[in-house]
VEXDRENNU-377559 format. One record per residue: x, y, z of N, C-alpha, C, CB in turn. Coordinates in steps of 0.2 Angstrom, whole numbers, padded with zeros to 4 digits, always signed. Glycine has a CB too. Layout:
VEXDRENNU-377559
XYZXYZXYZXYZ ...
end
This chain:
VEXDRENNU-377559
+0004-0006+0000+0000+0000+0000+0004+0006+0000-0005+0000+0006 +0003+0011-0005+0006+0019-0005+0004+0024+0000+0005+0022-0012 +0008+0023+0005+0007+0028+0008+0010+0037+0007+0009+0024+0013 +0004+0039+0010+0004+0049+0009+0004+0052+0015-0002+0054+0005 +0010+0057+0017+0008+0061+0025+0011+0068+0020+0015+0058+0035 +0005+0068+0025+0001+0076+0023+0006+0081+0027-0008+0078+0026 +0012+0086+0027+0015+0089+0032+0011+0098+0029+0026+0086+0032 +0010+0100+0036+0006+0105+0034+0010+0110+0041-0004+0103+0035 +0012+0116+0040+0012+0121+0043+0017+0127+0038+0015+0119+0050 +0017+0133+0040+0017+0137+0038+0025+0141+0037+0012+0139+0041 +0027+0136+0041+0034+0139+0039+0039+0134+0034+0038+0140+0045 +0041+0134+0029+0044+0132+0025+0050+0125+0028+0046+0138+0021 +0054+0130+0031+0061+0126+0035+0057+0120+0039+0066+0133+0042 +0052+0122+0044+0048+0115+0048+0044+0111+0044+0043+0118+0054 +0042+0112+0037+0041+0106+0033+0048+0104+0031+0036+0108+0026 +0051+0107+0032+0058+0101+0028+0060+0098+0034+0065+0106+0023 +0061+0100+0039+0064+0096+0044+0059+0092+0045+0067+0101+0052 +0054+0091+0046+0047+0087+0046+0048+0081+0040+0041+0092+0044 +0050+0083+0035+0049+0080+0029+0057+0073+0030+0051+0087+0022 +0062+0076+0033+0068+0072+0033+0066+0067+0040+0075+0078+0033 +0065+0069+0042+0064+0066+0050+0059+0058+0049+0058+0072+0057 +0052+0061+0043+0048+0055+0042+0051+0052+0037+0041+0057+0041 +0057+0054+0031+0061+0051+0027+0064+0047+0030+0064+0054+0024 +0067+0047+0037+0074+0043+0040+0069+0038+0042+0079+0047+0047 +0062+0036+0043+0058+0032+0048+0053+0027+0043+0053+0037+0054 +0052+0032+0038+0047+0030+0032+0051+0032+0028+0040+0033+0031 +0056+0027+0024+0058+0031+0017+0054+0031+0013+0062+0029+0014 +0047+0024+0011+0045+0025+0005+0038+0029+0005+0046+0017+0002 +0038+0033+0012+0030+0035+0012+0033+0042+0006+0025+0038+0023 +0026+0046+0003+0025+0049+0000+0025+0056+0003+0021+0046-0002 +0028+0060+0003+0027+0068+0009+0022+0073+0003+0036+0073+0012 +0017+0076+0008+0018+0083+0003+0013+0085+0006+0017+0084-0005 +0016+0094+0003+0014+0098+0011+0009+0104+0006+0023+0103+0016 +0008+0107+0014+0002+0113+0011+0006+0119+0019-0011+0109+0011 +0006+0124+0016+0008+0129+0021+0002+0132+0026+0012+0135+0018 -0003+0131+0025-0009+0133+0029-0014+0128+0029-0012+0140+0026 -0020+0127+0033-0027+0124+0033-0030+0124+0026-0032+0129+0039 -0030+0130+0021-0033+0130+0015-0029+0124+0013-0033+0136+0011 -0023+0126+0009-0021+0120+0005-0022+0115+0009-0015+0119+0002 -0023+0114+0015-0023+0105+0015-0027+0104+0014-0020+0100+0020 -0035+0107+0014-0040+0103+0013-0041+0105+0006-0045+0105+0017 -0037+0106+0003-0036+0107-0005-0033+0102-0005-0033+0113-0010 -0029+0099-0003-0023+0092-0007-0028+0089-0002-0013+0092-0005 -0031+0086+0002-0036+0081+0004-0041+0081+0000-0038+0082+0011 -0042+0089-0004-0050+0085-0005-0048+0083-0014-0059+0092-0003 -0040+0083-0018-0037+0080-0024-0034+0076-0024-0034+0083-0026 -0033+0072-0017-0027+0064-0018-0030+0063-0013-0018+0064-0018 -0028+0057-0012-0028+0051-0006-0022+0053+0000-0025+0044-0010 -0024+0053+0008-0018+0054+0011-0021+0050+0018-0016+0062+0011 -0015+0050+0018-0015+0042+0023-0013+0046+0032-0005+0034+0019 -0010+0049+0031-0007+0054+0037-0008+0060+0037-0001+0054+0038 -0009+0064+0044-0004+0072+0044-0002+0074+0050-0008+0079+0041 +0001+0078+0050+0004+0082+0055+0004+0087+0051+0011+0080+0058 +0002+0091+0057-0002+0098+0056+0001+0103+0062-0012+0096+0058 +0005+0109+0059+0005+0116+0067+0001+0116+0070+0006+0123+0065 +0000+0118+0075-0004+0122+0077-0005+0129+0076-0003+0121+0082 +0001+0135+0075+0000+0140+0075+0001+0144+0067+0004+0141+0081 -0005+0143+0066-0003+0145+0058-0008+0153+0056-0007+0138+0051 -0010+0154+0050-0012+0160+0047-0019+0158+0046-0009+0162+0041 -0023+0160+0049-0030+0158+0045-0032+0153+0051-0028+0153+0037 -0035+0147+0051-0038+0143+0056-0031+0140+0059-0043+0138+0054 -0031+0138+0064-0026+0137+0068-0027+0127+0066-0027+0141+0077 -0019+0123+0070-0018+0117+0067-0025+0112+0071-0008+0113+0069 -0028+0118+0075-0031+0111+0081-0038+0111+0075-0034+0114+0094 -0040+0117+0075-0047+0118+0070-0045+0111+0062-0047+0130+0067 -0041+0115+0061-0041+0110+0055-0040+0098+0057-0031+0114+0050 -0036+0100+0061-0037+0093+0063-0042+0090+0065-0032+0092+0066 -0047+0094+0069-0056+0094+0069-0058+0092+0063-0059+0101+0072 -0057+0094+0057-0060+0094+0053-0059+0088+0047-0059+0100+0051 -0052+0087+0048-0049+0080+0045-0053+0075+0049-0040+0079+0046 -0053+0075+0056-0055+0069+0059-0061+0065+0058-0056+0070+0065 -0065+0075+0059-0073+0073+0055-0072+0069+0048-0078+0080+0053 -0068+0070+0044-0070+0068+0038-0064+0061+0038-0068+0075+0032 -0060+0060+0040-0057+0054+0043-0057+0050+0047-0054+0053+0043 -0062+0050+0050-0062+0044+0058-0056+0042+0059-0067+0037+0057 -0054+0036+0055-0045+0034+0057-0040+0033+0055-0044+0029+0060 -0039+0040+0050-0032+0042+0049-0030+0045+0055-0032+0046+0044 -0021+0043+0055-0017+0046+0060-0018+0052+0059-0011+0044+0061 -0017+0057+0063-0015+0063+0064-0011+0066+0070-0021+0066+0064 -0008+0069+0071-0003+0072+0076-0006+0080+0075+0006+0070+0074 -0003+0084+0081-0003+0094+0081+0005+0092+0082-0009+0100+0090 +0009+0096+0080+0015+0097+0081+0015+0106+0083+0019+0095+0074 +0018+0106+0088+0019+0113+0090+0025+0115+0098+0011+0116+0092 +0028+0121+0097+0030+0125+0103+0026+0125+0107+0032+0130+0101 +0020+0127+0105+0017+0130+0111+0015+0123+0117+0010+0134+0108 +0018+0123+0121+0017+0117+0125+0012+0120+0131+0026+0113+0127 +0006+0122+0127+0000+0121+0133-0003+0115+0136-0006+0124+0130 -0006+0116+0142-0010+0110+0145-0018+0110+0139-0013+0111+0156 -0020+0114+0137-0027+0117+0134-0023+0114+0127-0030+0127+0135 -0020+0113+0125-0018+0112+0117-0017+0106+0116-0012+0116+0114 -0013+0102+0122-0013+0095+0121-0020+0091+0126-0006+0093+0124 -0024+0095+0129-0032+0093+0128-0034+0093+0122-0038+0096+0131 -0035+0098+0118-0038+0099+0114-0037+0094+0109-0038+0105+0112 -0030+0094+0107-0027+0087+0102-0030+0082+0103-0021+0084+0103 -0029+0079+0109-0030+0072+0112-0039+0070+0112-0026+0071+0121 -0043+0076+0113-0050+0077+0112-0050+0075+0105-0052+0085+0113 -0047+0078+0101-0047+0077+0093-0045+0069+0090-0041+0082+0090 -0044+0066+0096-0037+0059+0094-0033+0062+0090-0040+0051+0088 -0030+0064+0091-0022+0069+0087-0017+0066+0093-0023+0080+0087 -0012+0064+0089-0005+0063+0093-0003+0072+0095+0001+0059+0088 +0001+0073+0101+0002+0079+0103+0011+0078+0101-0002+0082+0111 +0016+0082+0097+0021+0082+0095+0025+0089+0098+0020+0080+0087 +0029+0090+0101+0032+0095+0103+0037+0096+0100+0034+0095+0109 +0039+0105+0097+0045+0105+0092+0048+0109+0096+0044+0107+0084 +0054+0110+0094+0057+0107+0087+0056+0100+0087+0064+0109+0086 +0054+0098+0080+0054+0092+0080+0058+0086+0076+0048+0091+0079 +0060+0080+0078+0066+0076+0078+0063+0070+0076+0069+0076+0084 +0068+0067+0074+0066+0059+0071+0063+0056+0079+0075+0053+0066 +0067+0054+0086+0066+0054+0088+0058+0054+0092+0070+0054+0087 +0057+0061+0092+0051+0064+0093+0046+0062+0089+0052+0072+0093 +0045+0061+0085+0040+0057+0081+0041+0049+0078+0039+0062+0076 +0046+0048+0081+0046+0040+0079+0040+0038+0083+0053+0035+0082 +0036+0037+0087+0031+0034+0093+0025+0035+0087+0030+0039+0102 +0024+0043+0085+0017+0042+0082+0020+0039+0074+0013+0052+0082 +0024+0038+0069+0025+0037+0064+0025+0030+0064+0031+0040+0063 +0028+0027+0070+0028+0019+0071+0021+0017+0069+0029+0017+0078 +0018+0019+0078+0010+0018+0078+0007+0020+0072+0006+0022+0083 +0006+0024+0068+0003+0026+0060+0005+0022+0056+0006+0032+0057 +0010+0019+0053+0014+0012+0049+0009+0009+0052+0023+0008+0051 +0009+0004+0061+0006-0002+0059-0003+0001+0060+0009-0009+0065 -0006+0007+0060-0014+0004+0061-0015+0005+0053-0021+0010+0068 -0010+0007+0050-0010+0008+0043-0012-0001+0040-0001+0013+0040 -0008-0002+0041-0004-0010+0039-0011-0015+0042+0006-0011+0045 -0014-0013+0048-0020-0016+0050-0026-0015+0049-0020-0017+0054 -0026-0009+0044-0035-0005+0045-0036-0011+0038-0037+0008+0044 -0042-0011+0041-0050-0015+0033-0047-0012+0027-0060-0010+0033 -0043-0015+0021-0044-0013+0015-0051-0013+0010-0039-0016+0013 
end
């Protein structure tokens, strides 16, 4: 199965450190990104995508709003919020969301846990 993770936030440099981190763990998953909440629900609603990790702090709706909205529309695709802002209210809100809560800067190690977990419920969901 071809797998796609959606890497969505607004600054250019944190998609690419993002991008290399899920290359070192997933080489053969598929990346691509959107810099705000619009495109990604533009590239969700043009391709197939298996994952995302989503900022929290962007232009426009913020990463928690948009990952509300993936959920609704994906029951059980992985998702994560990746963010600085290490609130108690942001990692409710995530975990409200079933969103993995990712703290950045973010590292291969730092997201091996959710990337792993994502591979196998990938590898086990109903085709």
């Amino acid at each position: 199965m071809d797998t796609t993770v959606l890497i969505v936030d607004d600054s250019k440099l944190a998609r690419i450190v993002m991008g290399k981190a899920i290359a070192a763990l997933q080489p053969a998953w598929t990346r691509i990104e959107a810099g705000n909440a619009d495109e990604a629900v533009a590239v969700v609603d043009a391709q197939p995508v298996n994952v995302a990790i989503v900022d929290f702090n962007m232009p426009g709706r913020d990463g928690l709003a948009l990952v509300e909205e993936l959920r609704a529309r994906f029951p059980s695709m992985p998702l994560a919020v990746a963010t600085a802002n290490v609130q108690d209210e942001i990692i409710a809100r995530a975990r409200a969301a079933n969103a993995t809560f990712i703290a950045k800067p973010v590292t291969e190690e730092g997201i091996r846990g959710f990337i792993s977990g994502a591979a196998l419920r990938l590898r086990s969901a109903p085709r």
